[in-house]
VOMIZA-943458 format. One record per residue (C-alpha): residue in one letter; x, y, z. Coordinates in steps of 0.05 Angstrom, whole numbers. Layout:
+-----+--------+--------+--------+
| res |     px |     py |     pz |
+-----+--------+--------+--------+
|   a |      X |      Y |      Z |
...
+-----+--------+--------+--------+
END
This chain:
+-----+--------+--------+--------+
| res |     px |     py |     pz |
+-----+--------+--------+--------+
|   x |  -1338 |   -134 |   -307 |
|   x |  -1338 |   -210 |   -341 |
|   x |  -1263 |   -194 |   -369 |
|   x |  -1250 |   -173 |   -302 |
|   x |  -1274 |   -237 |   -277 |
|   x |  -1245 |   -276 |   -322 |
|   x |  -1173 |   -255 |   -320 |
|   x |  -1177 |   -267 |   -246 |
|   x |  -1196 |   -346 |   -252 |
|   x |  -1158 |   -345 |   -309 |
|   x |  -1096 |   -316 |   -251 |
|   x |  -1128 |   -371 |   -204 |
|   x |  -1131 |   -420 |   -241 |
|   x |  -1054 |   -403 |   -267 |
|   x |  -1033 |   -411 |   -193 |
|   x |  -1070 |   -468 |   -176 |
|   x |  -1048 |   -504 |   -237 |
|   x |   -973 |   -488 |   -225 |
|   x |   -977 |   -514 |   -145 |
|   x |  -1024 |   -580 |   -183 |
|   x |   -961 |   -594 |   -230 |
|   x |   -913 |   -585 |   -172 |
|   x |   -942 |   -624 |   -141 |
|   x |   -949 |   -681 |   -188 |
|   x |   -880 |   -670 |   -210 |
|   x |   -859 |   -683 |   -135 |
|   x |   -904 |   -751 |   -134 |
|   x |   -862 |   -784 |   -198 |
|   x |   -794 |   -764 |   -166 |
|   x |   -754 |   -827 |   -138 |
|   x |   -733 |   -781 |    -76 |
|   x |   -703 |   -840 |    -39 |
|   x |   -659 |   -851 |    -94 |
|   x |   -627 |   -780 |   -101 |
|   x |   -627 |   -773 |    -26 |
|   x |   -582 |   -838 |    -19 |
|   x |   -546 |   -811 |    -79 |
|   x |   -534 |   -736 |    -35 |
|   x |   -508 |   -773 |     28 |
|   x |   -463 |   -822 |    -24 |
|   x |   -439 |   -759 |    -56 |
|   x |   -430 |   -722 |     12 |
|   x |   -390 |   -775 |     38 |
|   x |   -342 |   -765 |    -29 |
|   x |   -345 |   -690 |    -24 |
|   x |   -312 |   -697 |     51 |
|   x |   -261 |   -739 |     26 |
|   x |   -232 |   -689 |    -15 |
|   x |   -184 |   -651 |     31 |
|   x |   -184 |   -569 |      6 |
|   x |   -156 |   -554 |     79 |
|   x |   -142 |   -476 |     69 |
|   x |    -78 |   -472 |     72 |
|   x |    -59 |   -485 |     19 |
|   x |   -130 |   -504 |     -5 |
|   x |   -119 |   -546 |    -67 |
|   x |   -202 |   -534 |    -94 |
|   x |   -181 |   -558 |   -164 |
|   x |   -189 |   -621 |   -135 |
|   x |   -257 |   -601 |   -110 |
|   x |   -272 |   -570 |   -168 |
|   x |   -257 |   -628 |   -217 |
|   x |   -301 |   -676 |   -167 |
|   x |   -362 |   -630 |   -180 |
|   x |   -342 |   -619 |   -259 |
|   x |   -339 |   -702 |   -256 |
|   x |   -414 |   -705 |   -229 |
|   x |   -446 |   -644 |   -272 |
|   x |   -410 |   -682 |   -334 |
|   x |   -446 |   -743 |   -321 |
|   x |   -519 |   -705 |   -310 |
|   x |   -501 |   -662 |   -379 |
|   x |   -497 |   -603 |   -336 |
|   x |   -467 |   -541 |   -370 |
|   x |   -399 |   -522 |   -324 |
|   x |   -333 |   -492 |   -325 |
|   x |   -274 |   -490 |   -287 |
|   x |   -227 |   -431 |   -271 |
|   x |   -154 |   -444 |   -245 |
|   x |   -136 |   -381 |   -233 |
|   x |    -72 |   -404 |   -198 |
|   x |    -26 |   -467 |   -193 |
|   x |    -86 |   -508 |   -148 |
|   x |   -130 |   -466 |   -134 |
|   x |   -189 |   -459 |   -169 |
|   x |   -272 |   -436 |   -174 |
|   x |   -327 |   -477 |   -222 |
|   x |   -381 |   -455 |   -243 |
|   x |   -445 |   -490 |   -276 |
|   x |   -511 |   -466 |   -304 |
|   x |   -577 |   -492 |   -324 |
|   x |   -603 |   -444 |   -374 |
|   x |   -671 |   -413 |   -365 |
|   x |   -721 |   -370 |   -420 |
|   x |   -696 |   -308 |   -377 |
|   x |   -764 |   -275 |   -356 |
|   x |   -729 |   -266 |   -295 |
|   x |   -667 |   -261 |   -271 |
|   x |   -614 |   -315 |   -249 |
|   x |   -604 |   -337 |   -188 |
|   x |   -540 |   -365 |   -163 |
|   x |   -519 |   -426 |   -112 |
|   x |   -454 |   -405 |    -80 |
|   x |   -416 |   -441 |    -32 |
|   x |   -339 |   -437 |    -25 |
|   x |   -300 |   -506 |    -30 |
|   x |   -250 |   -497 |     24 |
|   x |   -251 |   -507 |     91 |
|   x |   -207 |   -496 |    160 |
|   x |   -147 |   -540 |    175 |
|   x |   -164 |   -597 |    234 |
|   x |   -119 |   -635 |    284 |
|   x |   -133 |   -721 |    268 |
|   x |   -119 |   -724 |    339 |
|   x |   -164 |   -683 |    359 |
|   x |   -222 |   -720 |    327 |
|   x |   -257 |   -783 |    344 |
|   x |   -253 |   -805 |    263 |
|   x |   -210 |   -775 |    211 |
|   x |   -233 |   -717 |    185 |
|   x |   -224 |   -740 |    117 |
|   x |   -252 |   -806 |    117 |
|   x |   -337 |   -777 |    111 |
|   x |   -350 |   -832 |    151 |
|   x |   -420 |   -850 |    177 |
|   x |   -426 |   -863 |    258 |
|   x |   -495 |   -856 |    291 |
|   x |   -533 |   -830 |    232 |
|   x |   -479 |   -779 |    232 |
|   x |   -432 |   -759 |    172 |
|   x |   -364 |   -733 |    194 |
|   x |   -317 |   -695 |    164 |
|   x |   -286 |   -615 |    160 |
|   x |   -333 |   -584 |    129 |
|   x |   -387 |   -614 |    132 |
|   x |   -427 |   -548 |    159 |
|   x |   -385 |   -499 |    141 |
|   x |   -396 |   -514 |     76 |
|   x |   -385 |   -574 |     36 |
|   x |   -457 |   -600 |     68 |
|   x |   -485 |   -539 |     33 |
|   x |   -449 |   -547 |    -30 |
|   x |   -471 |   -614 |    -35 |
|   x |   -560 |   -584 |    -30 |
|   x |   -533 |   -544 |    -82 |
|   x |   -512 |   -600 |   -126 |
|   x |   -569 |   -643 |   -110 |
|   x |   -612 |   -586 |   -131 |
|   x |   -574 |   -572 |   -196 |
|   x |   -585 |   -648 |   -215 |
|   x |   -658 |   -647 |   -190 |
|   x |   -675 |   -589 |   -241 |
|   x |   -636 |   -622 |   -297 |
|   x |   -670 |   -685 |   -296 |
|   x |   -740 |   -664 |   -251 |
|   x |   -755 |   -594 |   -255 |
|   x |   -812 |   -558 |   -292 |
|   x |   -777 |   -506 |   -354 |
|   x |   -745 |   -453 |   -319 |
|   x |   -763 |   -374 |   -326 |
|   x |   -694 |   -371 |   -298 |
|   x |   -619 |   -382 |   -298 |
|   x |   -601 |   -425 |   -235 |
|   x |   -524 |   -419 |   -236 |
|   x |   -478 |   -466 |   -184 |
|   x |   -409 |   -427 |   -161 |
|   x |   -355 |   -464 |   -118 |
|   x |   -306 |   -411 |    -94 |
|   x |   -226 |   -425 |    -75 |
|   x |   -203 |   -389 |    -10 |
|   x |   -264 |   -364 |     31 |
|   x |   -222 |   -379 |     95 |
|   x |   -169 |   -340 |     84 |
|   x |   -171 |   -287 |     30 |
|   x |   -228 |   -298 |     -8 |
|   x |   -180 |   -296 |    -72 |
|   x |   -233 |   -342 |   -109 |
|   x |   -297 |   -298 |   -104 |
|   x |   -250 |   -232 |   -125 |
|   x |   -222 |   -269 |   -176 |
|   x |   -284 |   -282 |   -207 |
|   x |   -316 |   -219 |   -190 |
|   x |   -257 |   -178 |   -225 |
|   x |   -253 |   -234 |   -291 |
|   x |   -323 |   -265 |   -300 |
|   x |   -377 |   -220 |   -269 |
|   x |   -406 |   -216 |   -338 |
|   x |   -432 |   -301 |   -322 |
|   x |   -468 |   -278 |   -269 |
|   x |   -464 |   -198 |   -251 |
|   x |   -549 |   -203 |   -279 |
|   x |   -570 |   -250 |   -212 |
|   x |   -620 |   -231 |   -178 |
|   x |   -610 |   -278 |   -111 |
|   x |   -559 |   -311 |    -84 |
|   x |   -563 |   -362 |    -28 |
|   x |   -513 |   -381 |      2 |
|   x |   -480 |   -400 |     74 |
|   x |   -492 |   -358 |    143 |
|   x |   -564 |   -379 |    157 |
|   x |   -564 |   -396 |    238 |
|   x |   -623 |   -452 |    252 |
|   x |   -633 |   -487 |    322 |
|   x |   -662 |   -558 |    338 |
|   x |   -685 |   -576 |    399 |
|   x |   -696 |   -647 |    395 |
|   x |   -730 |   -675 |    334 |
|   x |   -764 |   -593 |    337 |
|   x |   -743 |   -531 |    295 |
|   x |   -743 |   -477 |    342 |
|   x |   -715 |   -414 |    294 |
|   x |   -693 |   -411 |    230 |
|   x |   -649 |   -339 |    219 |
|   x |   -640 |   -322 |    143 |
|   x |   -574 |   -281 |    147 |
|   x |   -589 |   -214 |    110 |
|   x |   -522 |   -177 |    139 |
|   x |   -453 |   -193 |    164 |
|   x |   -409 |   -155 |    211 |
|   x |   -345 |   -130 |    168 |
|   x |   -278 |   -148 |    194 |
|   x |   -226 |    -89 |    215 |
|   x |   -173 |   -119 |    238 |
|   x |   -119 |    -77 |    269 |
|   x |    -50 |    -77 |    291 |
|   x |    -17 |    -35 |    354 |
|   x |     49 |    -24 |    356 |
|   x |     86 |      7 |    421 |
|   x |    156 |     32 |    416 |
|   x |    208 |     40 |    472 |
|   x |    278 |     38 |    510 |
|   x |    301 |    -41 |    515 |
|   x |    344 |    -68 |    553 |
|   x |    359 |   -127 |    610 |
|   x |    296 |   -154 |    641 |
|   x |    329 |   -141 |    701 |
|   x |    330 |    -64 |    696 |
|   x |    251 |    -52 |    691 |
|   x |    233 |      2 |    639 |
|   x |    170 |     40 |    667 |
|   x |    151 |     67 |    597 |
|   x |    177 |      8 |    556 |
|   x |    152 |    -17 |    492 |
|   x |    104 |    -76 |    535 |
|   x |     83 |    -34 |    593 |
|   x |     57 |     26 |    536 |
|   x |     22 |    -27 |    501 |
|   x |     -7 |    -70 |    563 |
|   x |    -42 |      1 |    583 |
|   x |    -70 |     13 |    517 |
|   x |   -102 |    -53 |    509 |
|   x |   -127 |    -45 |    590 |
|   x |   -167 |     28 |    558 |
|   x |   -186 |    -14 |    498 |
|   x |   -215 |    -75 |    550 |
|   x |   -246 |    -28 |    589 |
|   x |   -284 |     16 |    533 |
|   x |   -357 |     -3 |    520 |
|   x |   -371 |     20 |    444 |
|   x |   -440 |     56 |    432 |
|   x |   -508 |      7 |    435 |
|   x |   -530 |     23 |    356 |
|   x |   -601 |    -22 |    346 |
|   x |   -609 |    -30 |    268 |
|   x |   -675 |    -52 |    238 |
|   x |   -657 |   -116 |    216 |
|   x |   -634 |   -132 |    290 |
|   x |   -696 |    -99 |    329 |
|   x |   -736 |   -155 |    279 |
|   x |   -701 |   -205 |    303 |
|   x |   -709 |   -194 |    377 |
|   x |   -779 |   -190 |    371 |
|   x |   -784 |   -254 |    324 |
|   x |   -742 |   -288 |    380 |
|   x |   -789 |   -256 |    442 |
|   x |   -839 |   -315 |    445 |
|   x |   -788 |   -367 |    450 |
|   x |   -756 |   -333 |    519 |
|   x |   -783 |   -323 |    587 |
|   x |   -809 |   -265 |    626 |
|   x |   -780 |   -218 |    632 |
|   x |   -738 |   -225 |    571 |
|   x |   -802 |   -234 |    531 |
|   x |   -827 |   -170 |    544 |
|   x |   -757 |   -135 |    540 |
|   x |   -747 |   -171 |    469 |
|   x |   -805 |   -150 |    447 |
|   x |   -796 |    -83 |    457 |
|   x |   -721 |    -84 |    446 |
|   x |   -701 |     -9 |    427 |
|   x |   -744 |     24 |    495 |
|   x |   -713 |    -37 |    532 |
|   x |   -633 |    -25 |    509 |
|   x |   -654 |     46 |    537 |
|   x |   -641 |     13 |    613 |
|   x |   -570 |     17 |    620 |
|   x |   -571 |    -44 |    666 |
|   x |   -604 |    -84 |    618 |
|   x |   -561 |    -59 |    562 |
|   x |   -500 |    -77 |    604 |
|   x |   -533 |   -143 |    613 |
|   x |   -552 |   -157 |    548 |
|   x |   -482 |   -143 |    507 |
|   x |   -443 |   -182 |    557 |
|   x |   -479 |   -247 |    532 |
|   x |   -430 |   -275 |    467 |
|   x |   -506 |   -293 |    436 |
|   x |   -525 |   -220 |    434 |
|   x |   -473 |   -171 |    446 |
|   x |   -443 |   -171 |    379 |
|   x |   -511 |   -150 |    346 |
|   x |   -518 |    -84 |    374 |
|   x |   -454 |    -55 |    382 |
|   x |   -379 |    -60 |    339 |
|   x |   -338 |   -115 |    365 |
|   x |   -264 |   -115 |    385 |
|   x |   -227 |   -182 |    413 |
|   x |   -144 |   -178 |    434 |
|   x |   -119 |   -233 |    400 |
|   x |    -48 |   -249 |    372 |
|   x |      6 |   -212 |    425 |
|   x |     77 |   -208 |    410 |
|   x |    137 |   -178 |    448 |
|   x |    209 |   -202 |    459 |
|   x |    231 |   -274 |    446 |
|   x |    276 |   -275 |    506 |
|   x |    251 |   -272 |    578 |
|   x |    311 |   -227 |    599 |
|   x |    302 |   -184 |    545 |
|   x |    258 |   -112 |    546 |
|   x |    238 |   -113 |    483 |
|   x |    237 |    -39 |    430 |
|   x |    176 |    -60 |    398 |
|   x |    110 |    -98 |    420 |
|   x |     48 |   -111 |    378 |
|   x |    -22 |   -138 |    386 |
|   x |    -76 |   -154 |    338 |
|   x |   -150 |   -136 |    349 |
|   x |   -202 |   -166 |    320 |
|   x |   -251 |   -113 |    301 |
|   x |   -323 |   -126 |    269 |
|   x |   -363 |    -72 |    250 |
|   x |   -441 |    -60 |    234 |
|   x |   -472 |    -49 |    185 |
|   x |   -461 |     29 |    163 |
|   x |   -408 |     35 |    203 |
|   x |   -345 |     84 |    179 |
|   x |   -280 |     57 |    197 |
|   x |   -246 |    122 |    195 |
|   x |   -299 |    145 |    245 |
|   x |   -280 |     84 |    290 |
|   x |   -204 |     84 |    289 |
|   x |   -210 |    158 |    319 |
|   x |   -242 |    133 |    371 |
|   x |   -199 |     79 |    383 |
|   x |   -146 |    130 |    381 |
|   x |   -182 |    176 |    428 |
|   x |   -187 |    111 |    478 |
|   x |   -122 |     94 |    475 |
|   x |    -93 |    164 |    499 |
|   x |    -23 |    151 |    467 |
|   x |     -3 |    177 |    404 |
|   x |     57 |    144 |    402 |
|   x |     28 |     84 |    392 |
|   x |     14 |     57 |    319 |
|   x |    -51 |     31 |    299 |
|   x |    -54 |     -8 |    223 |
|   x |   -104 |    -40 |    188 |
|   x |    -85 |   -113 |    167 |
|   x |   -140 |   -130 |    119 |
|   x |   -177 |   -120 |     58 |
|   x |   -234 |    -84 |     99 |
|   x |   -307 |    -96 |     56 |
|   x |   -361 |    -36 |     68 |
|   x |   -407 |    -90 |    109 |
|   x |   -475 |    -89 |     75 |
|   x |   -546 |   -119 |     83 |
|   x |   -604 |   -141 |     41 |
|   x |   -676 |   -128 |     41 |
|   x |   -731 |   -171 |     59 |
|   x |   -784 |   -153 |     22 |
|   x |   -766 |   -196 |    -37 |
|   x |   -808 |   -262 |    -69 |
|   x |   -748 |   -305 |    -48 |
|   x |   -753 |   -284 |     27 |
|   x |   -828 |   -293 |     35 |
|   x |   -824 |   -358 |     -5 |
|   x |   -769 |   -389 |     45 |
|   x |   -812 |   -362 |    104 |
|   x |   -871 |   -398 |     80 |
|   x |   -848 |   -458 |     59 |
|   x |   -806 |   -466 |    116 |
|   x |   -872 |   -460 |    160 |
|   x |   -897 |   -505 |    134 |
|   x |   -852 |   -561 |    136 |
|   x |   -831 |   -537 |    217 |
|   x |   -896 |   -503 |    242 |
|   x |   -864 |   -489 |    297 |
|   x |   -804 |   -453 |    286 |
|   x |   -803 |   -374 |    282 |
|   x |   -765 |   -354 |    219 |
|   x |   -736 |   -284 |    229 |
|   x |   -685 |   -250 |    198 |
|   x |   -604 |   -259 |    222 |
|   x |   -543 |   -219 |    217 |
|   x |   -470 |   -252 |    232 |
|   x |   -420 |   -231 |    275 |
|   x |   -368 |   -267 |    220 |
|   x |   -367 |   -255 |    152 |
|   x |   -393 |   -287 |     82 |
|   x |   -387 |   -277 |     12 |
|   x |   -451 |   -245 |      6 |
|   x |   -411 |   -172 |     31 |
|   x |   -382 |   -185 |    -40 |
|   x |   -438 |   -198 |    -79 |
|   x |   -490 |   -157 |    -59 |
|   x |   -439 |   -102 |    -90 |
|   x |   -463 |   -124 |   -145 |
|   x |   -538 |   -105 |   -133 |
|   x |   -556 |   -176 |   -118 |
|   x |   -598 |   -194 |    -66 |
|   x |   -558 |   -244 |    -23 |
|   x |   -590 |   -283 |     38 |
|   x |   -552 |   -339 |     82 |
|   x |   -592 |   -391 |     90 |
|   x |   -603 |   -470 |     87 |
|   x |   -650 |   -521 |    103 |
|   x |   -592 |   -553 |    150 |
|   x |   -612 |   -554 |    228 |
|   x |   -563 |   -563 |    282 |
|   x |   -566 |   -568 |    358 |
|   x |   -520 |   -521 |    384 |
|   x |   -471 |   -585 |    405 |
|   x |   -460 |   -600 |    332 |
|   x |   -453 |   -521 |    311 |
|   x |   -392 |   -521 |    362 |
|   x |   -361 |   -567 |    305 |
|   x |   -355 |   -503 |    258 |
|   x |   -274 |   -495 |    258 |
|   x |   -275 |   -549 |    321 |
|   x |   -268 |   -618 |    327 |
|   x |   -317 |   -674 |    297 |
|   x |   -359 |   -631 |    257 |
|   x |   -410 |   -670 |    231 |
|   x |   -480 |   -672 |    194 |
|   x |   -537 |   -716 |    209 |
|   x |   -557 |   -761 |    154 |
|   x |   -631 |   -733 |    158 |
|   x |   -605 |   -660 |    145 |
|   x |   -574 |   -689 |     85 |
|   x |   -633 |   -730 |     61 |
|   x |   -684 |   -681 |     78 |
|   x |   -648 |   -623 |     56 |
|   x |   -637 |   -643 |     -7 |
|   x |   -725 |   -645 |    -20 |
|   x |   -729 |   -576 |     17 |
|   x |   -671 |   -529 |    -24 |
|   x |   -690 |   -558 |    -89 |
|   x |   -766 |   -538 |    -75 |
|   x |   -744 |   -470 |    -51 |
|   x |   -700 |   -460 |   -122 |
|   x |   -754 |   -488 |   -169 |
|   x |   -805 |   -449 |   -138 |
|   x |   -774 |   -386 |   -149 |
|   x |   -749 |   -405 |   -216 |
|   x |   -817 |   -426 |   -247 |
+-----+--------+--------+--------+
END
């Protein structure tokens, strides 16, 4: 009974003295310095334009391999074509556990100058603002994850484990620089346990956090391409089965086809997470979200909202159409692109019958025009998921932190392949009017998300690296 006793104060005590240090070890950090440093350094990260394409990282890539130098930092970089390139750093740990790895990809979507009320190259500072393409999606991430490497090199209690940075080439495109990497150096990082990385989905409503969504799946992309075949000829001889009019009636089956309501667990969590914040009767209906989506009505309702459509049911958008280049000219082929996203467990041979079935015309030719990635999850029950719960409740008592899954797509689908746990997530929170910057115009970050999210990701990492 007394050794019993005493290995549980000795366990106490070993807890409390571990949150004691922290906590003292928080007190002697100078944060104002390394959060004027982060928006400094943010400011220089925007200026470096890896517009994808062509992307040009190594440019990236030697501006973080300039600022892990000068902290002694442990990094390598990997040009794994003319310009394009991934880094990767590591602070070593005794490896009681296992690593856990920063990942953020260095590229980001072209933008129109004229389009923007700055350049979008420039990181310049209006209204307690930073501006600049990528500053959400995800150099603004990337640059937590720098401030956090730094923090541990020079702050941070001994690690139990490996806390490895990766910047990837190429997210927005092809994802070249995360394949690359996975197919040549998995054996730096294949161990992991976490990653974190972008996809996380947080809302604030004011100076308030309402919700904070921890991605733990993504949608996978199937993209497809029709092709109808038929008689041309002059414009003004109509065809009635040409190439256009075969393909027009195929997309009106595909517009007018409602794919199956599938709830998946992950999703039913989230709806109830989300119930308090609505109104009746939406609370209640939330709540109890699988008997609800039972109600065609509401069903009907529901998946016609953009917000909430694309989480219970695969996804398929028209987008690129293409037919004759002349007006006065019936064209023998036409083509259009449709972009498909899938859930989670979803077969894509299973859904391209069914296409096929829609579509009622087997002349027509259906192609997939992507690398299609199996779409995946991760599981919640993990240290690193309760610890960002808890400490984000208490720094935002009021926000409901539930679980999210995308309707786009991350490099977590890649590395959870692995068998790592990956979660999308940052402490970065955006009003939806600055979230409509993401591959828009002026996308921006507030100073404060910069400042204050540098404190909150390095306390996330150390904790679960003690």
């Amino acid at each position: 009974m007394i050794k019993n006793l005493t290995t549980i104060v000795l366990a106490w005590l070993t807890v409390f003295g571990c949150v004691v240090v922290g906590r003292a070890q928080d007190s002697k950090i100078d944060w104002p310095r390394y959060q004027d440093m982060a928006v400094d350094l943010m400011q220089q990260y925007l200026r470096v334009n890896t517009s994808n394409p062509p992307g040009h990282e190594l440019e990236a890539a030697k501006f973080l391999k300039k600022i892990f130098d000068q902290h002694g930092i442990e990094n390598e970089i990997f040009e794994y074509k003319p310009g394009r390139a991934n880094i990767i750093a590591r602070l070593k740990g005794n490896g009681s556990k296992r690593p856990i790895i920063l990942l953020s990809h260095m590229d980001v979507v072209t933008a129109e100058p004229a389009s923007w009320d700055v350049d979008p190259f420039a990181g310049i500072i209006k209204n307690g603002t930073i501006y600049g393409r990528g500053a959400l999606d995800m150099k603004g991430e990337g640059l937590l994850h720098l401030m956090t490497m730094i923090l541990l090199k020079h702050e941070g209690p001994p690690l139990s484990r490996d806390v490895i940075f990766i910047g990837t080439a190429d997210e927005e495109v092809d994802d070249e620089g995360s394949l690359w990497m996975i197919a040549n150096k998995a054996d730096l990082f294949k161990n992991a346990e976490y990653v974190i990385t972008e996809g996380g989905d947080n809302l604030l409503d004011g100076n308030s956090v309402k919700l904070v969504g921890v991605d733990v799946a993504e949608k996978a992309p199937f993209w497809l391409r029709l092709t109808a075949t038929g008689l041309p000829g002059h414009g003004s001889r109509p065809v009635a089965d040409s190439a256009t009019n075969r393909l027009i009636r195929a997309m009106n089956r595909i517009l007018d086809w409602e794919t199956p309501v599938k709830l998946l667990p992950a999703v039913e969590q989230f709806f109830k997470d989300i119930a308090p914040l609505q109104q009746e009767p939406l609370r209640a209906q939330f709540q109890n979200i699988r008997e609800s989506l039972k109600n065609p009505d509401f069903a009907k309702a529901l998946t016609s909202q953009r917000e909430f459509g694309y989480l219970v049911r695969n996804t398929i958008s028209i987008t690129m159409l293409s037919g004759s280049k002349q007006t006065n000219v019936i064209p023998n082929a036409a083509t259009c692109n449709l972009d498909v996203r899938l859930l989670p467990g979803e077969s894509p041979d299973e859904f391209l019958n069914s296409l096929k079935t829609v579509i009622a015309d087997p002349s027509i030719k259906i192609e997939n025009v992507n690398r299609f990635k199996q779409p995946n999850s991760s599981p919640i029950d993990t240290e690193l998921f309760s610890l960002i719960a808890r400490k984000t409740k208490e720094k935002h008592p009021g926000a409901v932190v539930t679980t999210k899954m995308l309707s786009g797509y991350t490099e977590s689908q890649l590395y959870r392949q692995l068998g790592i746990t990956a979660y999308g997530w940052s402490p970065i929170y955006t009003t939806p009017e600055e979230d409509e910057g993401v591959h828009g115009n002026n996308e921006r970050i507030s100073v404060k998300n910069v400042r204050e999210g540098t404190r909150e990701l390095y306390e996330i990492v150390r904790d679960i690296s003690r």
